[in-house]
N, C-alpha and C positions, 0 to 999 in steps of 0.2 A: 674501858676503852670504848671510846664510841664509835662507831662504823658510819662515816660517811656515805650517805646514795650521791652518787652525782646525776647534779638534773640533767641528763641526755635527752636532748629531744629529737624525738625517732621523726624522720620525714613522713610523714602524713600519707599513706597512700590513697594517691587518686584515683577517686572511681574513674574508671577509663569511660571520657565520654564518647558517646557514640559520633565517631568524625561523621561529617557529613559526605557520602559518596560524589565524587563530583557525576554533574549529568552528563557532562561526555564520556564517563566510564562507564556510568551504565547504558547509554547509548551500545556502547559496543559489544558493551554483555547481550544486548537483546542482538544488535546484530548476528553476534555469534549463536545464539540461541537459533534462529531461522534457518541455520545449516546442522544443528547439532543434531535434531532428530530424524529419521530416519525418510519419514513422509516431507518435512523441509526439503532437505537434501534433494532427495529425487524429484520433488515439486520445483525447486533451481535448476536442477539437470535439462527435466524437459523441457520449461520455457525457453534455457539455452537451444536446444534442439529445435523445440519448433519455429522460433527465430531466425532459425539457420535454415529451418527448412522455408521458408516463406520466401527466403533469396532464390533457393533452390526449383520453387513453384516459379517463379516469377523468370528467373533465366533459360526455365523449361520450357513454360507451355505460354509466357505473356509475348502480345506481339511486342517486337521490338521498340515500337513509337512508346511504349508503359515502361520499357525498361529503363528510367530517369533515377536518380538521387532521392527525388520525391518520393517515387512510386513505391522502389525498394525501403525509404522510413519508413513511411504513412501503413503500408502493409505488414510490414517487421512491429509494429507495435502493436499488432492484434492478440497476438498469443500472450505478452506478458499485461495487457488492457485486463485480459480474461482469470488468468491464474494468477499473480499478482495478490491480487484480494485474497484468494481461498491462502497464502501465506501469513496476509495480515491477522486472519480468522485465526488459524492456528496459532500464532505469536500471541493473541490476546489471551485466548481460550487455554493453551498449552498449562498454564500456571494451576490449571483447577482441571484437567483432564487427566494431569501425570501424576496431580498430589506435590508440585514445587511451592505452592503458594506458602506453606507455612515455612518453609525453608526461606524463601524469597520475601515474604512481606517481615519475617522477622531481623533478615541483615539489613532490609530496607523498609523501619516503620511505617514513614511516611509513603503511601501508598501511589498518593498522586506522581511522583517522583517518578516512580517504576511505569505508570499510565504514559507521562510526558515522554519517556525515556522508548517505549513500546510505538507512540506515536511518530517522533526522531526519527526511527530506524525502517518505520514505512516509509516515509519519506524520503530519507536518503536512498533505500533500495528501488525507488520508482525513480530515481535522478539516476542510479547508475544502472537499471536498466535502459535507461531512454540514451544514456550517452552513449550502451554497450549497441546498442542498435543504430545508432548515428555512424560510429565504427564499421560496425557491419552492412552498411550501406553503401559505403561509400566504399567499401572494399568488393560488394556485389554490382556495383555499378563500374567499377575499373572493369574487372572481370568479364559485362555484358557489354561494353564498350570495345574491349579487344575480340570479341565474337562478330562484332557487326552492327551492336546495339543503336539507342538513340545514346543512351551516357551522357546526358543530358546534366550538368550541375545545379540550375538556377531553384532555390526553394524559399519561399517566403519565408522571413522572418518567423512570424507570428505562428507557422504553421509546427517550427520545430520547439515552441511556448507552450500552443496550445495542446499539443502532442504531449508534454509534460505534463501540463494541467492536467489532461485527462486521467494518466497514470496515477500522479496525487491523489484525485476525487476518488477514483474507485478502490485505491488501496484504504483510503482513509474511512471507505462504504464498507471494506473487508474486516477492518479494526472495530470499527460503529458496530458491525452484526455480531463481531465475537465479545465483544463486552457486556452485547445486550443480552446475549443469548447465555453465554459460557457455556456453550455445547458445540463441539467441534460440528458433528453433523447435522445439527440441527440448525446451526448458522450458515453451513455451507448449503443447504437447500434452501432454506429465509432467505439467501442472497443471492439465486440463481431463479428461483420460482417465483418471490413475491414482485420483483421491476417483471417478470415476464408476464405473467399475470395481469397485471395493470398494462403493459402494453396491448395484450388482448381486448381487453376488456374497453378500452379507450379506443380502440381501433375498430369495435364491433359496436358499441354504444352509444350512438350519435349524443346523447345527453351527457356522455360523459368526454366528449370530443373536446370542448377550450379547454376544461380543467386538465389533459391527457400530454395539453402540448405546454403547461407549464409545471406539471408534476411528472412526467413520463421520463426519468431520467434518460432511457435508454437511446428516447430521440432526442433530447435536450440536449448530448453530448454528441451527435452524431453532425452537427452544423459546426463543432471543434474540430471538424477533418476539414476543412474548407479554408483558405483564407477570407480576411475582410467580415468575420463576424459582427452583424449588427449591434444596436444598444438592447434592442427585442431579446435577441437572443443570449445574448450574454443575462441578461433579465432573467431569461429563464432557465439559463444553467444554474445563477444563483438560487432561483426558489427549488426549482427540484432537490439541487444538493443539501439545500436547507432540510430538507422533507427527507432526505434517503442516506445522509450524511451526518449532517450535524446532528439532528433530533435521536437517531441512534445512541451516537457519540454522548450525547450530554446524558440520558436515561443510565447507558452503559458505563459510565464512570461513576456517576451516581452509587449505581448497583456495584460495582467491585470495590468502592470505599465503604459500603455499608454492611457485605457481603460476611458473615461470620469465615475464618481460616480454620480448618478443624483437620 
């Protein structure tokens, strides 16, 4: 008797390939990542606060003629101008401070993806601060207007753009020092001490004086609080951010795609 095999043919299993993460989802992973740790958190709490409190200065102790719609933005955006970046810093840096990185570059090989998705998330958090403070202005301005205020509405266009800009540039300065550096506190000084510095030193150094006012980030950004920015100036928010932004940025990705995960 002969025993027949039947040819059964077993379905093939497939090696599961790696889906591609879409970049909106990891958009939001990093999102969420900026509140998950501890120093995030209270880093968003207090911007919240001092934001708050800036209406609070301003309905306090400003004369009434300053009490405008303007006044209250243009002011209200100093606090998150400042700390903003040291969130960026952490967000880039966090992946090799905590020991996530091999977790993190292994569900997501492709490195760059997680860098884009890191850069995403500065930006949209510098749009929803700049909007959360548009809110809050105009809710501080009702407020000093039923006190006696000026309550004043009229704000240039350009001023509630450039007011964004700025927030982009320097969160994007926050991200550029933590890629470059991948040291939490060694970025957060790099990005507080080295624009301070060179504004010093351009401000004391007569030979270092034209090169000051087209690399000096600090005052290159400070003619973005103003309507009506010139072609000059605008000239020179592009070189400076070139110089304290981007050159960062390009070094620092460099470095986290070439960076060994151990």
């Amino acid at each position: 008797m002969t025993a027949v095999l039947e040819n059964t043919h077993t379905p093939s299993v497939r090696a599961e390939s790696s889906r591609t993460v879409p970049l909106s989802r990891l958009t939001v992973v990093e999102l969420r990542k900026l509140a998950d740790t501890r120093a995030g958190l209270w880093l968003l709490i207090v911007i919240g606060l001092a934001t708050v409190g800036t209406s609070a200065i301003m309905l306090g102790w400003s004369p009434d003629a300053e009490q405008t719609f303007e006044g209250f933005f243009s002011f209200g955006l100093l606090p998150s101008a400042v700390l903003l970046p040291v969130l960026g810093i952490l967000s880039m840096t966090a992946e090799w401070s905590q020991r996530t990185a091999l977790t993190t570059f292994t569900l997501v090989p492709a490195r760059e993806r997680v860098i884009v998705a890191k850069l995403a998330a500065g930006v949209i958090i510098a749009v929803a601060s700049t909007v959360a403070t548009l809110v809050l202005a105009a809710a501080a301005n009702l407020l000093g207007a039923a006190l006696g205020a000026d309550g004043g509405w009229d704000i240039a266009g350009s001023l509630i753009w450039q007011g964004l800009a700025v927030q982009i540039i320097f969160v994007l300065m926050g991200l550029g020092f933590g890629a470059l550096l991948l040291n939490s506190p060694l970025a957060i000084v790099g990005f507080f001490a080295l624009p301070m510095v060179w504004t010093i030193l351009g401000s004391t150094i007569k030979a270092l004086g034209t090169a000051a006012e087209w690399l000096d980030i600090n005052t290159t950004t400070t003619a973005m609080s103003e309507a009506g920015m010139t072609g000059g100036e605008w000239a020179r928010v592009g070189v400076s951010a070139a110089v304290w932004v981007l050159v960062p940025l390009v070094i620092g990705v460099w470095r986290v795609l070439r960076r060994e995960v151990s």
